[in-house]
DOPA-12831 format. One line per 10 residues: number of its first residue (from 1); their letters; for each residue x, y, z of C-alpha. Coordinates in steps of 0.05 Angstrom, whole numbers, always signed. Layout:
BEGIN
NUM> a> X:Y:Z | ...
//
This chain:
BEGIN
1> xxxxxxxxxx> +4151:+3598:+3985 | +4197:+3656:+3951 | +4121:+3692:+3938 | +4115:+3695:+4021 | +4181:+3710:+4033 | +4185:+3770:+3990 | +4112:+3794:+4026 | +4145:+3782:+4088 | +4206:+3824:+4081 | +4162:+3881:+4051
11> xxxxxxxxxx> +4118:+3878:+4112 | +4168:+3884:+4157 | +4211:+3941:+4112 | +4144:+3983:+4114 | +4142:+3989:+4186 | +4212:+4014:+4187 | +4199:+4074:+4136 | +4207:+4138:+4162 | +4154:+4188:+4175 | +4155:+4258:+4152
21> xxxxxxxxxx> +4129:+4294:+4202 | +4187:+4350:+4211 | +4172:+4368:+4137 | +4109:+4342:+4107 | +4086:+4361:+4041 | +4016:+4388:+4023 | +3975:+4384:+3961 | +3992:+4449:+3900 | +3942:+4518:+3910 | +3928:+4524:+3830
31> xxxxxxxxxx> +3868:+4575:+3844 | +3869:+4638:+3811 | +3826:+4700:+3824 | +3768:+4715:+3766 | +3795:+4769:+3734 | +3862:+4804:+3734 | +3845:+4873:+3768 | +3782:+4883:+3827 | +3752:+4927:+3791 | +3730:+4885:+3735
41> xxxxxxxxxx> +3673:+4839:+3734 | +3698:+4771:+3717 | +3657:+4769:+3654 | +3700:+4821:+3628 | +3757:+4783:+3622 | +3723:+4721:+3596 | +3690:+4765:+3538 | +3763:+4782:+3518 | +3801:+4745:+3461 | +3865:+4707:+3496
51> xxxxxxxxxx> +3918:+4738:+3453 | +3974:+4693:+3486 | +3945:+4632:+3444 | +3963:+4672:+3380 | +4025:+4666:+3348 | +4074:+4719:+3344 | +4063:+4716:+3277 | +3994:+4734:+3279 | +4013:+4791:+3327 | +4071:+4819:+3299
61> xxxxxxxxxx> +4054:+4851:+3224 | +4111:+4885:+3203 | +4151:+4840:+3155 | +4217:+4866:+3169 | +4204:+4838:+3242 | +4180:+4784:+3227 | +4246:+4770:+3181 | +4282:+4783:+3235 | +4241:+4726:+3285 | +4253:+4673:+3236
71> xxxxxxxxxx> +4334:+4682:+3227 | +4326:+4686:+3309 | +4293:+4619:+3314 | +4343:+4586:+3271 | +4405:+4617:+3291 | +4397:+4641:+3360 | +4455:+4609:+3401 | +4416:+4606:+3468 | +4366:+4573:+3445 | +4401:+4520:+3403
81> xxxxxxxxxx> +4443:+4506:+3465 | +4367:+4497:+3495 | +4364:+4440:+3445 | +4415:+4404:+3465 | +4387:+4405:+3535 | +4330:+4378:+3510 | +4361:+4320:+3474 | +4409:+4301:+3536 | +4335:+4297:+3584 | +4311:+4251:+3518
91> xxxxxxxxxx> +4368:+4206:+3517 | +4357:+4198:+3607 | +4292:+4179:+3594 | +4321:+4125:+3540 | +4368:+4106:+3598 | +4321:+4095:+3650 | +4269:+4059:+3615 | +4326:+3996:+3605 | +4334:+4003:+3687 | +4263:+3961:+3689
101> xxxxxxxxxx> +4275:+3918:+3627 | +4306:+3849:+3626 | +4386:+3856:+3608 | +4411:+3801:+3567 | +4482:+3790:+3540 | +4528:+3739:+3503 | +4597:+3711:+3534 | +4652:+3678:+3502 | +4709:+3653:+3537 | +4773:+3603:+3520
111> xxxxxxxxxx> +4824:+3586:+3582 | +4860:+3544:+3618 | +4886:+3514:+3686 | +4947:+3475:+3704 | +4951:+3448:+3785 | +5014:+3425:+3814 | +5024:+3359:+3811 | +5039:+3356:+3884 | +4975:+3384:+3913 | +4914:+3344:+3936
121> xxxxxxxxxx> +4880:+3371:+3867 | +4936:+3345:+3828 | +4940:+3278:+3864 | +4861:+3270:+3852 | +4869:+3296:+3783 | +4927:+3231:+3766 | +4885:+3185:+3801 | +4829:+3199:+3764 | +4869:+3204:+3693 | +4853:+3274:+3685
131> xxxxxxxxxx> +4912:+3306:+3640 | +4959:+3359:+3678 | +4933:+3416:+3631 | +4856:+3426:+3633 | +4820:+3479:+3589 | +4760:+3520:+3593 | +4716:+3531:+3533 | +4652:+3566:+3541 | +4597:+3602:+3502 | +4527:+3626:+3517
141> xxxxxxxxxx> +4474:+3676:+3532 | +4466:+3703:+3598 | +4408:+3744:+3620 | +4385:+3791:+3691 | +4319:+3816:+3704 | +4305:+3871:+3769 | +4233:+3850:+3769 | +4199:+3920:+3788 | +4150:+3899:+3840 | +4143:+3973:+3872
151> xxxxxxxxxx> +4142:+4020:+3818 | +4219:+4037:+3841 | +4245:+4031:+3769 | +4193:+4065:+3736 | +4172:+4116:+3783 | +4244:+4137:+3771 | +4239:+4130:+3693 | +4166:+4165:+3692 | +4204:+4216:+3728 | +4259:+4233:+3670
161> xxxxxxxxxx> +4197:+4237:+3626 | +4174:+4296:+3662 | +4250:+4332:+3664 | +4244:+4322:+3589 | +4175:+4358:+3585 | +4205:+4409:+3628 | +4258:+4417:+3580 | +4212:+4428:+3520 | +4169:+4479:+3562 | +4241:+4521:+3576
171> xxxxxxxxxx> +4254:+4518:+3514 | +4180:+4542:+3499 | +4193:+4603:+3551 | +4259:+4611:+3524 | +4225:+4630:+3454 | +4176:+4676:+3483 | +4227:+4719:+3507 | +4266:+4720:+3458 | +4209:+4730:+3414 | +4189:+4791:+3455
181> xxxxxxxxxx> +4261:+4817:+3462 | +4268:+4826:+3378 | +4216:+4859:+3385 | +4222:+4912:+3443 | +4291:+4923:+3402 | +4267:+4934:+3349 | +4216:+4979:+3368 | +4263:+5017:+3409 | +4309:+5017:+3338 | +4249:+5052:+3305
191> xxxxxxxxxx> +4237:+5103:+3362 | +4322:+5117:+3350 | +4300:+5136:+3281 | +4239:+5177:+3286 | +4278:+5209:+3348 | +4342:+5232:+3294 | +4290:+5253:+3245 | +4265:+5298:+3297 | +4318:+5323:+3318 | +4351:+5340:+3250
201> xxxxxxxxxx> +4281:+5373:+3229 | +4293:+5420:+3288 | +4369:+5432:+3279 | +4350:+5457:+3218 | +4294:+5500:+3233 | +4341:+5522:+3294 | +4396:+5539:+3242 | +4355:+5586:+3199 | +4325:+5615:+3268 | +4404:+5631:+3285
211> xxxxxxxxxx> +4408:+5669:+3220 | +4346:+5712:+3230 | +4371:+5732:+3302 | +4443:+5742:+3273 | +4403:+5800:+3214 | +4370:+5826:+3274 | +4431:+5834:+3315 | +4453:+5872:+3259 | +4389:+5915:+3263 | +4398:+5925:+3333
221> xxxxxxxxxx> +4337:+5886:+3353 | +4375:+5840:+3391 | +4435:+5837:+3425 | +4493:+5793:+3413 | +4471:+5752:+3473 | +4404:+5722:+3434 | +4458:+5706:+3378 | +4501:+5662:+3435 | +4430:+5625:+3459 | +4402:+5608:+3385
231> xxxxxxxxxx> +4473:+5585:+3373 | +4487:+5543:+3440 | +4418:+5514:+3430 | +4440:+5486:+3357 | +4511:+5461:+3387 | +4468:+5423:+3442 | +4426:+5389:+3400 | +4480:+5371:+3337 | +4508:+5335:+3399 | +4447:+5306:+3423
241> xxxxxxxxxx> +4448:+5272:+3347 | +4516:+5232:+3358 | +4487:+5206:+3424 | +4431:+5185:+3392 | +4472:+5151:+3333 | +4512:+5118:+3387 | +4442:+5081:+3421 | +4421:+5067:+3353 | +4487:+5026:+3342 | +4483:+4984:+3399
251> xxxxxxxxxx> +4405:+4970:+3392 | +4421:+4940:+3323 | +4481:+4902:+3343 | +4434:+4878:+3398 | +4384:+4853:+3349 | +4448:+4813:+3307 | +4469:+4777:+3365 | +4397:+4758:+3373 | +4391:+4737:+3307 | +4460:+4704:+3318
261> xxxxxxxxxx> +4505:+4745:+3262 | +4552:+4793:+3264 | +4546:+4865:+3263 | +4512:+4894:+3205 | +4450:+4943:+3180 | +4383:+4916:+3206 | +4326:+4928:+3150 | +4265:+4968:+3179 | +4218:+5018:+3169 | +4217:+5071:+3207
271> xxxxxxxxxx> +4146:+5102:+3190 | +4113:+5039:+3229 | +4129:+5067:+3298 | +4064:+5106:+3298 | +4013:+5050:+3267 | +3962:+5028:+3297 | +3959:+4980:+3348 | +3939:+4902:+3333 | +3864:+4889:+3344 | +3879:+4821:+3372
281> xxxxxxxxxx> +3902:+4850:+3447 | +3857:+4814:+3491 | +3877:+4791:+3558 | +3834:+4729:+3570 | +3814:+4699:+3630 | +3860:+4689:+3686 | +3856:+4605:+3685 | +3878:+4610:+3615 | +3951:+4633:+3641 | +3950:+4558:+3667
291> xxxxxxxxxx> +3957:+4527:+3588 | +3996:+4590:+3564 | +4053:+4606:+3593 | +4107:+4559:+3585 | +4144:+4573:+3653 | +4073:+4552:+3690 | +4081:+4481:+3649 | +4148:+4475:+3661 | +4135:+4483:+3734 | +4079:+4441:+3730
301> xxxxxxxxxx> +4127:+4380:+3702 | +4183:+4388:+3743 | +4126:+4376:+3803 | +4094:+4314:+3778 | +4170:+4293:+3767 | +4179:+4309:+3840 | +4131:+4275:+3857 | +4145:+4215:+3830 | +4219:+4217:+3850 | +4193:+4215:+3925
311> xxxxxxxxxx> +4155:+4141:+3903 | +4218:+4115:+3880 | +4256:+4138:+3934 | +4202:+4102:+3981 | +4207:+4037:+3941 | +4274:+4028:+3963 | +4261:+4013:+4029 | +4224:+3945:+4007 | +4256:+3882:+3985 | +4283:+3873:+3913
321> xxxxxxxxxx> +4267:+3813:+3868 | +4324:+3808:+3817 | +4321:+3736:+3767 | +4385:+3718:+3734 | +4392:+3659:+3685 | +4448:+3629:+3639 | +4445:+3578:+3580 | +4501:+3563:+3539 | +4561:+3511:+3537 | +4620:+3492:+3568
331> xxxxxxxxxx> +4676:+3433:+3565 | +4749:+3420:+3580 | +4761:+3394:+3509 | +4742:+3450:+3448 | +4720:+3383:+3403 | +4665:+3373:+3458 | +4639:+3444:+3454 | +4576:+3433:+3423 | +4558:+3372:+3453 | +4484:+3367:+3469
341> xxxxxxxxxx> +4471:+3338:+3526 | +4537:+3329:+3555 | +4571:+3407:+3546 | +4512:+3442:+3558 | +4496:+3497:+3612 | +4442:+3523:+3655 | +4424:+3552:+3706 | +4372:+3592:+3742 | +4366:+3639:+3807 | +4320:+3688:+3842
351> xxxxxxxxxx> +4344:+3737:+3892 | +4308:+3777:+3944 | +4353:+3833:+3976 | +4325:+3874:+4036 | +4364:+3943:+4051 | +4386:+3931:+4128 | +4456:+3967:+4135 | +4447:+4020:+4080 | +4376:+4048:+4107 | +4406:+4110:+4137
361> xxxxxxxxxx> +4440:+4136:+4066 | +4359:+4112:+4038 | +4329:+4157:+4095 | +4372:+4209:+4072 | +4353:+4205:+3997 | +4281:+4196:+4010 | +4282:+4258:+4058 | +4304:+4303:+4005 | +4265:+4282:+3950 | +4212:+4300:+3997
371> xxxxxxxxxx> +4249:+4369:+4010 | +4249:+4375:+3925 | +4176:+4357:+3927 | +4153:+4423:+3973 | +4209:+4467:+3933 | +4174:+4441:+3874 | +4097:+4467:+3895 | +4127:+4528:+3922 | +4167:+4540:+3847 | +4100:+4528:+3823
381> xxxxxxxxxx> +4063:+4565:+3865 | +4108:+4626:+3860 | +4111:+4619:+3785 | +4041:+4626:+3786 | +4033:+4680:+3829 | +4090:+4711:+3782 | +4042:+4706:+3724 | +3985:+4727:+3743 | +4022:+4796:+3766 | +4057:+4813:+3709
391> xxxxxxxxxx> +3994:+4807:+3673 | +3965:+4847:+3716 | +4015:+4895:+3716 | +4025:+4904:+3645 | +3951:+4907:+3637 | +3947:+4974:+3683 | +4005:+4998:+3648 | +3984:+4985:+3574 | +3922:+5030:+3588 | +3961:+5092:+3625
401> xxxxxxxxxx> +4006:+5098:+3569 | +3954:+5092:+3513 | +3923:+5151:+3554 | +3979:+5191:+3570 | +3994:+5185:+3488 | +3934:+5218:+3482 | +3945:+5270:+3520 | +4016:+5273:+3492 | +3997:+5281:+3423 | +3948:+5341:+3439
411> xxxxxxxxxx> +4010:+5374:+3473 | +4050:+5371:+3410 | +3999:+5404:+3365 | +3988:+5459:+3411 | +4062:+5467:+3420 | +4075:+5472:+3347 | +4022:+5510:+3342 | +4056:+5559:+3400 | +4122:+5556:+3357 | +4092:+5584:+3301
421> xxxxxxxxxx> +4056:+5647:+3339 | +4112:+5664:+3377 | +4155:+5670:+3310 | +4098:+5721:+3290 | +4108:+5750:+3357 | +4188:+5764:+3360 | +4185:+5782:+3279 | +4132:+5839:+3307 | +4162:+5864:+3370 | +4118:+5842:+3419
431> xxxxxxxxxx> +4154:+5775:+3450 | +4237:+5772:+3465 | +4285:+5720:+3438 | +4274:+5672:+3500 | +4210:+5667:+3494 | +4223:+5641:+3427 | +4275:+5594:+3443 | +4241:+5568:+3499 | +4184:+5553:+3466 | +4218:+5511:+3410
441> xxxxxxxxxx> +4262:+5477:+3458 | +4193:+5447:+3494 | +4168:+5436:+3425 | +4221:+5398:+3413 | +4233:+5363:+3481 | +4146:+5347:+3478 | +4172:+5308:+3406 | +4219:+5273:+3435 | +4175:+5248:+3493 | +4115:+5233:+3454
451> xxxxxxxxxx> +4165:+5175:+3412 | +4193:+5159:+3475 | +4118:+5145:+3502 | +4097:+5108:+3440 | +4170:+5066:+3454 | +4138:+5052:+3520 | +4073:+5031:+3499 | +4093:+4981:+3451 | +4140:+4949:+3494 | +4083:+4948:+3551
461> xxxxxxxxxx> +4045:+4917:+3491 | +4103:+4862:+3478 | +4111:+4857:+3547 | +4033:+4836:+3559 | +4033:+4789:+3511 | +4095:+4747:+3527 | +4060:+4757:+3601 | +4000:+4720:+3572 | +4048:+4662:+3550 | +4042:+4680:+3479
471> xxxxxxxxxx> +4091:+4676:+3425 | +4126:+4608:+3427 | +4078:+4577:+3378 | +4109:+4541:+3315 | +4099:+4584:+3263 | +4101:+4542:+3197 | +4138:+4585:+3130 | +4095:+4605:+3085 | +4106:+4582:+3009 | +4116:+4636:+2958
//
C-alpha cells in the first residue's frame, strides 16, 4: 500500500515540474581544429612530441632552477593555501556521503513528573494507586534512514566529488604557473646579468676611448666638444648600471617570495642564458590540450558537477521516503529498567513527505542550478577556446623570435666588427669623433637587444609549454 502511495505522489509531483524553456541547456562543443595554425597539415602536429606531458623536470636542465622549483613546491604559500582548499572539498564529500546513509544514535534519559493531586490526572492516578511522584527511566538506540529513491542524496554527494577533482586540477594549474613563473624570473635574472656584464665591458672600453680623445684634444685633433660626448656617453651608461642593479634586485626578491623566504642571493649561472634550447619542444596535437592542461580538467569537473547538481535539484520535487525506528527501554521504576518483556521499547515508522507549499523556493533552486549548468559549458567552452589560442599564439611567436635572434646575432658581429674599423678610421684621420661614438653606442644598444631577445624567447618557450598544460607533473627526488 505505502509502495503505491509513494508512486502515486511521484506521478503526480512529475507533472508539476517546471520546464525550462526560457533557458534550456545544450550538450558541451569539445571539438578542436586539427592542427594549431591553417597553414599546417594536421599530420604535422601529430608527428610532434607533446612536450606538455613532460615534466618540468625533464624540460628545465639547469640545476640551479631546478633547486629553486623544488623549495617552490614545498614552501610556496599560494599553493599550500591551495591545499587546504583541497582538503575542505575532501572533507564535503565525507559530509555528503552520510546525507544518504542510515543515522543511528544512542539516548539516555532519567526524569520525572509530579501532577496535582487535584486534576483529573491526579484523581485517576489515586484511584488507580499510582504514587504522586512518577519517574522516567529510559535507554536505547534510535535510528533514521532518508531512503534515496531518486538519486537526490547522491546526485548531490557525486557532485562534491567533482568540486574535489576540481580542486586537485587548480591546484594542478596552480603549479604550472608557478612552475613557469620561476622560471621566466629567472631567466629574466640571467638576462640582468649578462646585460651588467655588457654594459661594464663597454664602460670600460668607453673609458679608455675618453682618454684617447682627451691626448688628442691635446694634439689638437679634436676639440674639447668630442671630450664632453665620450665623457657624457660614460656618465649615461655608469647610470644605466644602477638601474639595472635596481631590476636585478626585485627579480630575485621575486623569485624568494616564490620560493616562500625572505630576501636573499639567488644561486645561478649566468653563462646559461645563451644555451641551447631543449630538444623536447614539440607542440602535439591539438586534442591532446584536452588531458593536459589542468584548467581544461578542472572545467571539465566543475561541469559534470553541474550537472549533477541540476538532478538533485529535480529530485526534490518528488516525494521523500524517510524510515525511523527505536528499540530500547523504558519504566517508571529504575529496578524495572531492564526488564525483558515488560520495560522494553519499540517502535517503527515510514514517512512519505511531498513538497506542496515550499515548491516555489524548489523552482527557484532548480532554475539556477540549471543557470550554473550553461555557465558551466560556457567556462568550459571558453577555457578551451583559451587554450587552444595561447598555444597557438606562443607557437607563432616562439618561431619569430628564434628568427629575429638570428638575425640579431649577425647584427652584433658586424657591428663589432664596425667598432673596430672605425677606431682605425678616427686614429687615421679619415672618420670624426661621432662617427665613432655612434657607432659604439649601436654596438652596444644591438648587445643589449640581442639578451633582451634571447629573454623573450625563453619566456615564449616557458610560456608554450605551460600553454601545452605541462609542468604540474610530480616529480619524485632523486637519491644521491
Amino acid at each position: 500500500m505505502r509502495k503505491h502511495l509513494l508512486v502515486a505522489a511521484a506521478l503526480i509531483s512529475t507533472g508539476c515540474i517546471p520546464t525550462l524553456k526560457e533557458n534550456p541547456s545544450r550538450e558541451v562543443s569539445k571539438a578542436v581544429p586539427n592542427s594549431f595554425r591553417r597553414d599546417q597539415q594536421p599530420e604535422n602536429d601529430q608527428e610532434k612530441e607533446n612536450s606538455g606531458q613532460k615534466t618540468w623536470k625533464e624540460f628545465f636542465s639547469s640545476p640551479e632552477l631546478q633547486s629553486l622549483i623544488e623549495q617552490a613546491l614545498k614552501n610556496n604559500q599560494e599553493l599550500n593555501y591551495q591545499l587546504q582548499e583541497i582538503i575542505i572539498s575532501q572533507n564535503e564529500v565525507a559530509a555528503r556521503r552520510g546525507e544518504y546513509l542510515p543515522k543511528m544514535g544512542a539516548f539516555l534519559g532519567a526524569g520525572g513528573e509530579k501532577v496535582g493531586e487535584f486534576t483529573p490526572q491526579g484523581q485517576a492516578d489515586r484511584v488507580s494507586g499510582v504514587p504522586p511522584f512518577v519517574g522516567n527511566f529510559n535507554f536505547g538506540l534510535t535510528g533514521s534512514w532518508e531512503v534515496d529513491v531518486w538519486g537526490k542524496l547522491r546526485n548531490a554527494a557525486n557532485a562534491a566529488q567533482m568540486r574535489y577533482l576540481a580542486s586537485g586540477e587548480a591546484r594542478n594549474f596552480m603549479i604550472t604557473q608557478l612552475v613557469a613563473e620561476i622560471a621566466r624570473s629567472y631567466y629574466e635574472l640571467l638576462a640582468l646579468d649578462n646585460q651588467l656584464e655588457v654594459l661594464r665591458r663597454n664602460i670600460a672600453i668607453q673609458t679608455d676611448a675618453l682618454e684617447v680623445v682627451k691626448l688628442e684634444k691635446q694634439g689638437a685633433k679634436v676639440t674639447q666638444l668630442a671630450v664632453y660626448r665620450f665623457e657624457a656617453e660614460v656618465l649615461k651608461n655608469r647610470s644605466r648600471l644602477y638601474n639595472l642593479e635596481q631590476s636585478r634586485i626585485v627579480v630575485e626578491n621575486r623569485i624568494n617570495f616564490l620560493v616562500g623566504r625572505f630576501p636573499q642571493p639567488v644561486a645561478r649561472a649566468p653563462d646559461q642564458l645563451m644555451t641551447p634550447l631543449p630538444a623536447i619542444l614539440g607542440s602535439g596535437t591539438p586534442t591532446e590540450l584536452l588531458s593536459n592542461r589542468p584548467d581544461i580538467r578542472r572545467a571539465e569537473l566543475e561541469l559534470e558537477g553541474s550537472k549533477l547538481d541540476v538532478k538533485s535539484t529535480r529530485a526534490r520535487f518528488f516525494p521523500s521516503l524517510s524510515i525511523d525506528a527505536n528499540l530500547g527501554y523504558q519504566t517508571f521504576n529504575i529496578t524495572h529498567l531492564v526488564d525483558t518483556p515488560a520495560s522494553l521499547l519499540a517502535n517503527f515508522a515510514g514517512n512519505i513527505l511531498a513538497p506542496l507549499l515550499n515548491r516555489a523556493g524548489i523552482e527557484a533552486d532548480y532554475r539556477s542550478a540549471n543557470a550554473r549548468q550553461i555557465q558551466a559549458i560556457i567556462n568550459y567552452e571558453r577555457t578551451l577556446l583559451q587554450a587552444f589560442t595561447d598555444v597557438a599564439n606562443q607557437q607563432a611567436k616562439f618561431e619569430n623570435l628564434q628568427k629575429a635572434f638570428d638575425l640579431q646575432s649577425q647584427q652584433v658581429d658586424v657591428l663589432k666588427q664596425s667598432v673596430e674599423v672605425s677606431n682605425v678610421l678616427f686614429q687615421s684621420a679619415r672618420a670624426d669623433y661621432m662617427e665613432v661614438l655612434l657607432t659604439r653606442r649601436d654596438s652596444l644598444d644591438a648587445q643589449m637587444e640581442l639578451i633582451e631577445t634571447r629573454l623573450d624567447l625563453l619566456e615564449s618557450m616557458v610560456n608554450m609549454y605551460q600553454a601545452l598544460g605541462g609542468g604540474w607533473q610530480y616529480v619524485p627526488a632523486t637519491k644521491k
